[in-house]
Every structure is written in C-alpha cells, then in structure tokens.
matplotlib code that plots the C-alpha trace (Angstrom):
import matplotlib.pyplot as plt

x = [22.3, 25.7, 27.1, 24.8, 26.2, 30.4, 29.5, 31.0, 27.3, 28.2, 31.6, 32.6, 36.1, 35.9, 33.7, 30.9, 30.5, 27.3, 23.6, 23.2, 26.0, 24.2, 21.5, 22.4, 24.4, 21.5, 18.7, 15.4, 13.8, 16.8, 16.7, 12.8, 13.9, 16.1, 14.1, 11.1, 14.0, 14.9, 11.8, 10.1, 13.1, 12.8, 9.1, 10.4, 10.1, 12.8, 11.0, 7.7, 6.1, 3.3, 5.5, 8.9, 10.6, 13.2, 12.9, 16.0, 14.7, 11.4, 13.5, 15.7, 12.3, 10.8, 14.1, 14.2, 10.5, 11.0, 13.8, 13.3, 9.3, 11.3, 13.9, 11.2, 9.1, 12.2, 13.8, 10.0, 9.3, 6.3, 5.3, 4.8, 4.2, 7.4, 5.8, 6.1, 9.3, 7.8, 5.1, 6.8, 8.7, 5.2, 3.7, 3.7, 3.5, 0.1, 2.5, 3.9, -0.1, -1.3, 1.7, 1.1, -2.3, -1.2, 1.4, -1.5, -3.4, 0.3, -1.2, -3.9, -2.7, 0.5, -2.4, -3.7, -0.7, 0.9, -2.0, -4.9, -1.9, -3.8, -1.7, -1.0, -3.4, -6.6, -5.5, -5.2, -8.4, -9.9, -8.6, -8.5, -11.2, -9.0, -5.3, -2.8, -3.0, -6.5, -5.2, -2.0, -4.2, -6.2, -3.0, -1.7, -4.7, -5.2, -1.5, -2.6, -0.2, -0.6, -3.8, -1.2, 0.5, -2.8, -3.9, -0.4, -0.8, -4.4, -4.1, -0.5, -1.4, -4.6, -4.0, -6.7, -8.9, -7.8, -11.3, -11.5, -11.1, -7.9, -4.6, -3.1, 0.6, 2.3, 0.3, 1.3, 4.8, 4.7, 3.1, 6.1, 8.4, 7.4, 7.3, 10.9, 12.2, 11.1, 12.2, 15.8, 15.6, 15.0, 12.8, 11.1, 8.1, 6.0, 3.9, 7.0, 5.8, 2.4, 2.4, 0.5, 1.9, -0.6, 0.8, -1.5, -0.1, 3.3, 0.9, -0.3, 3.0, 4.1, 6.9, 9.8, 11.5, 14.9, 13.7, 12.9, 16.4, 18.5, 16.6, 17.0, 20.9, 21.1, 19.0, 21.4, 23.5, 20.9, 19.3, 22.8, 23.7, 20.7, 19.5, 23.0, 23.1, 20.0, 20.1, 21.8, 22.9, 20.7, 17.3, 14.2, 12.2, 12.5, 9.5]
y = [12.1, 12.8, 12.0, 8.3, 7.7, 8.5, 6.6, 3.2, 1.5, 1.7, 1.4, 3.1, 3.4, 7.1, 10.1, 11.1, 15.0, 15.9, 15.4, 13.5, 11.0, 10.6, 9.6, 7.3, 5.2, 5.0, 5.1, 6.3, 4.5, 4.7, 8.5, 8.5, 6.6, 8.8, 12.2, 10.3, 9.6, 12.7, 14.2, 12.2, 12.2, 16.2, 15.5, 13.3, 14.9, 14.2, 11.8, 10.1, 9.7, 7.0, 4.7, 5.0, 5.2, 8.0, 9.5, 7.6, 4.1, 5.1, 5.8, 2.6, 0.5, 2.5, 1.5, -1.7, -2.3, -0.6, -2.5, -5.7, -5.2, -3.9, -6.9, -9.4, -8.1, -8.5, -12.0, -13.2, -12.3, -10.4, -7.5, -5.0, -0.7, 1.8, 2.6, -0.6, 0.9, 4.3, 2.3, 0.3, 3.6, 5.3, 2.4, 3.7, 7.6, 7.9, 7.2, 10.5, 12.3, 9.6, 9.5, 12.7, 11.4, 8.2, 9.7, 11.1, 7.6, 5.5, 3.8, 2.4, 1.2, -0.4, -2.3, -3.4, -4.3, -6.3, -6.9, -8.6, -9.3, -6.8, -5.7, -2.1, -1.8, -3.4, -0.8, 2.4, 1.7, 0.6, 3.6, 6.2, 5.1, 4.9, 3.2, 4.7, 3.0, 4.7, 7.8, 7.3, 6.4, 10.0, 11.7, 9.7, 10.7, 14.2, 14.3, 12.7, 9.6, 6.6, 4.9, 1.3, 3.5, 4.7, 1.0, -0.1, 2.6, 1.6, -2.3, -3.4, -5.0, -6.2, -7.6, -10.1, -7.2, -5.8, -4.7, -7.0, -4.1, -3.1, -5.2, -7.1, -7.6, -4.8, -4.9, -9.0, -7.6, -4.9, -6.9, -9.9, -6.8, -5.4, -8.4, -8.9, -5.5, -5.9, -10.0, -8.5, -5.7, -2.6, -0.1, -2.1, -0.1, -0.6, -2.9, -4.9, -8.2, -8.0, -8.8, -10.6, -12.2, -13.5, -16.6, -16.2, -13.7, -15.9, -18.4, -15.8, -14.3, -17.8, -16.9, -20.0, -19.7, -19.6, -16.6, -14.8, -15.8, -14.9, -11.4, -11.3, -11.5, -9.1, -6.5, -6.2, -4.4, -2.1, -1.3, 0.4, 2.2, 3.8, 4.7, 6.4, 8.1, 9.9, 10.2, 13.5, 13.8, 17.0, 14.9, 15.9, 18.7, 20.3, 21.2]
z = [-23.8, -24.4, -20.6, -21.1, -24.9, -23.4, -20.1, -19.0, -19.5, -23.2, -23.1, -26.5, -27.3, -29.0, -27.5, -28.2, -28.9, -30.6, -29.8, -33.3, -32.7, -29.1, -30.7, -33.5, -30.6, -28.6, -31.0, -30.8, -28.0, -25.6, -26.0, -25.4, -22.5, -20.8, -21.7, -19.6, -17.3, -16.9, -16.1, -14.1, -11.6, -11.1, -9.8, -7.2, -3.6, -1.0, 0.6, 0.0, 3.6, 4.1, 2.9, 4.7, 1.1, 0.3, -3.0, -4.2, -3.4, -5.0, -8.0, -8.1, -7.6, -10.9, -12.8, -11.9, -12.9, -15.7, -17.3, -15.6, -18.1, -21.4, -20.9, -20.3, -23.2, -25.6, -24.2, -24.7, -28.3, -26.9, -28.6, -26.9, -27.6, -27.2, -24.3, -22.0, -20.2, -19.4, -18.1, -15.6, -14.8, -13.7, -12.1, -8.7, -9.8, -7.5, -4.3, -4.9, -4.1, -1.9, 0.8, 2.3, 3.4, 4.0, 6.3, 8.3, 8.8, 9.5, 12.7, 10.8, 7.5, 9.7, 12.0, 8.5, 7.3, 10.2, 12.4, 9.7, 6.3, 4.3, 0.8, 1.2, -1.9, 0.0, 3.7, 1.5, 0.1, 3.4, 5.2, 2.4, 0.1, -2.7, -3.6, -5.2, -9.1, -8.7, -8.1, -10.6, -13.3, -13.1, -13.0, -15.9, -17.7, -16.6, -18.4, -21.6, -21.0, -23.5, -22.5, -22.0, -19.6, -18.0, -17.6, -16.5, -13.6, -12.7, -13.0, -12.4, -8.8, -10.0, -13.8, -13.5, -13.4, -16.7, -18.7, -21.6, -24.4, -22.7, -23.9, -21.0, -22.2, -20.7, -17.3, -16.6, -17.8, -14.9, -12.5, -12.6, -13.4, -9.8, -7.9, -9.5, -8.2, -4.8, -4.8, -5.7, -3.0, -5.4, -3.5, -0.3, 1.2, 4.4, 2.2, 1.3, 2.6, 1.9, -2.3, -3.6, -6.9, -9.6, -11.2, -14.1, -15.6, -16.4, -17.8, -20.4, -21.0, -21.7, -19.8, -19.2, -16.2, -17.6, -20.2, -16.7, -14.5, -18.1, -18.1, -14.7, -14.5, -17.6, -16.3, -13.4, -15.2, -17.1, -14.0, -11.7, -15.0, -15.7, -12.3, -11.3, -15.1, -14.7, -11.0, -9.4, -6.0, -5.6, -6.9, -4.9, -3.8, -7.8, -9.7]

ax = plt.figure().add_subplot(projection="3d")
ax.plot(x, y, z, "-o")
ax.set_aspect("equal")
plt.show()
C-alpha cells in the first residue's frame, strides 16, 4: 500500500510513511483492490499451458478487464457491488486448473479452433466436457467468493445465459470489459480470434459509445500502473 500510495500513478508531492495515511489516500476500495491484487498474483504459475499465455500476459489481460469493468461501471452511472473489479480480475481464474489438461488435448482444441471457428469456450467443452467459467465458478465457490463474482466467473462469455434471479450488471460489464482487453491487445490466447461479442449486453448497460472510447482512453493509464505496481519480476510458481 505504501509503495502504490508514494508511486508516480498517484503522483503526490509529499511521501507517504504510514499504513493509515496509505489508506486515507487511496480509500477503502482501492486498498481492497490491491490486497485482491496482491494475492491473486502469488497463485499465478509461470506459465499457463493450453493456452500459449505466460503468466504475465494472463495477468495484464485480468487487469485490464478488471479496470476497463470498474471504469465503465462508474463513467455509466451504473451501480454496481464493491466487488465488480475483483470480478473482472477472476474472470478467467478456471484457466489456471483447466490448462494443464488442455495442454494434453492441444491438437484437438487448435483443429477446433482453426479448422471448424469454434470459441475456445464451445472446443474445451467439446473436447474436455467442461470449459473453464465452469470450472472457475466451483473454485470461486468452493472459496466462498461473492456470489456476483461467482456468476461473473461462470457467465462472463455467455451473459445471455445469466439465470433470471442472478443480477446481470456486472457480467455485461465483464463481458464488454473482456472483449475490450483483448480488442486493445491485453493478454491474446490461442482462442484470440475466436470471440464472440454479444451486442446485447451494451443495449442493457445503456452504454453510449463515447462513455465506452472516454473510459477507454482513461483506463490506459489505470491499467500500466496497476499491473507493474503489484507485479514482481519473480511472480509465478509461489503458493
């Protein structure tokens, strides 16, 4: 907290030296931020195979998403839990399980992927039987995550799919914040040109399109400073 509050993201013109001034400039929710931040990052192997994506570019992707959902949600007016940034942080946490058997079926899901245009959601369930938002959702709940960050996990590529008791903001906020990241080249995987983008979801949002292209130039800047704050050179391979 104190190495984010005395960086150049902030760009304070004293120093910060205690854990309560840290706090008070960042407030509450920034500092819930970064703790997630923080630990997440130290469950990140060094690479994720099945997907071709280091653990690094994994990591930039779940930034962007992250703040391109939490800018979106604020630019819009829509109100949205605490929790909408820590969702689209842990969006793809279920690539972490399902790429070491993905890795084992590469062939396949690549002659799915290039060969008949599948998404890389519809060839890991055809090859695997399951997809990884399945798979990141009963993580999420094994760990007692938010139930708007379970369902942000389970239907972010799907959000038409949402179950009707389930609110629907902050999955249409992670599903345009995804398709954002990998538009802007944040995190590409193997499934990179196989998205498929649902349109509705702006519609609901009510989401202009210069609201999105303002968010979209400011979160730029949120997205480099947070992703080389928390990041260490030495990220990977903890537990």
């Amino acid at each position: 907290m104190l190495r984010l509050a005395n960086s150049a993201y902030f760009g304070l013109s004293r120093r910060i030296g205690s854990s309560r001034e840290a706090i008070a400039i960042l407030g509450l929710k920034r500092v819930y931020d970064v703790a997630t931040m923080a630990a997440m990052q130290r469950l990140l192997p060094k690479q994720i195979p099945g997907y071709e994506l280091s653990s690094q570019a994994f990591w930039r992707h779940s930034v962007a998403v992250a703040s391109f959902a939490d800018n979106l949600s604020r630019a819009a007016g829509i109100a949205t839990p605490a929790t909408v940034f820590t969702a689209g942080l842990m969006h793809d946490i279920g690539k972490l399980i399902l790429g070491e058997f993905l890795a084992l079926h590469a062939t396949p899901i690549l002659e799915k992927l290039r060969g008949e245009g599948k998404t890389l959601v519809g060839a890991e369930r055809e090859i695997l039987g399951v997809d990884h938002t399945e798979v990141g959702a009963a993580l999420a709940t094994q760990w007692k995550l938010p139930d708007q960050v379970v369902a942000v996990i389970r239907w972010h590529h799907r959000p038409d799919d949402v179950p009707a008791d389930v609110p629907r903001d902050c999955v249409d906020l992670t599903h345009i914040a995804d398709a954002l990241a990998h538009a802007f080249g944040y995190g590409a995987d193997i499934g990179e040109l196989h998205r498929a983008l649902d349109l509705m979801t702006y519609d609901r949002l009510k989401l202009a399109t210069p609201v999105v292209e303002e968010v979209v130039a400011r979160s730029f800047t949120d997205i480099e400073g947070l992703t080389h704050l928390v990041w260490h050179s030495d990220a990977g391979g903890k537990t």
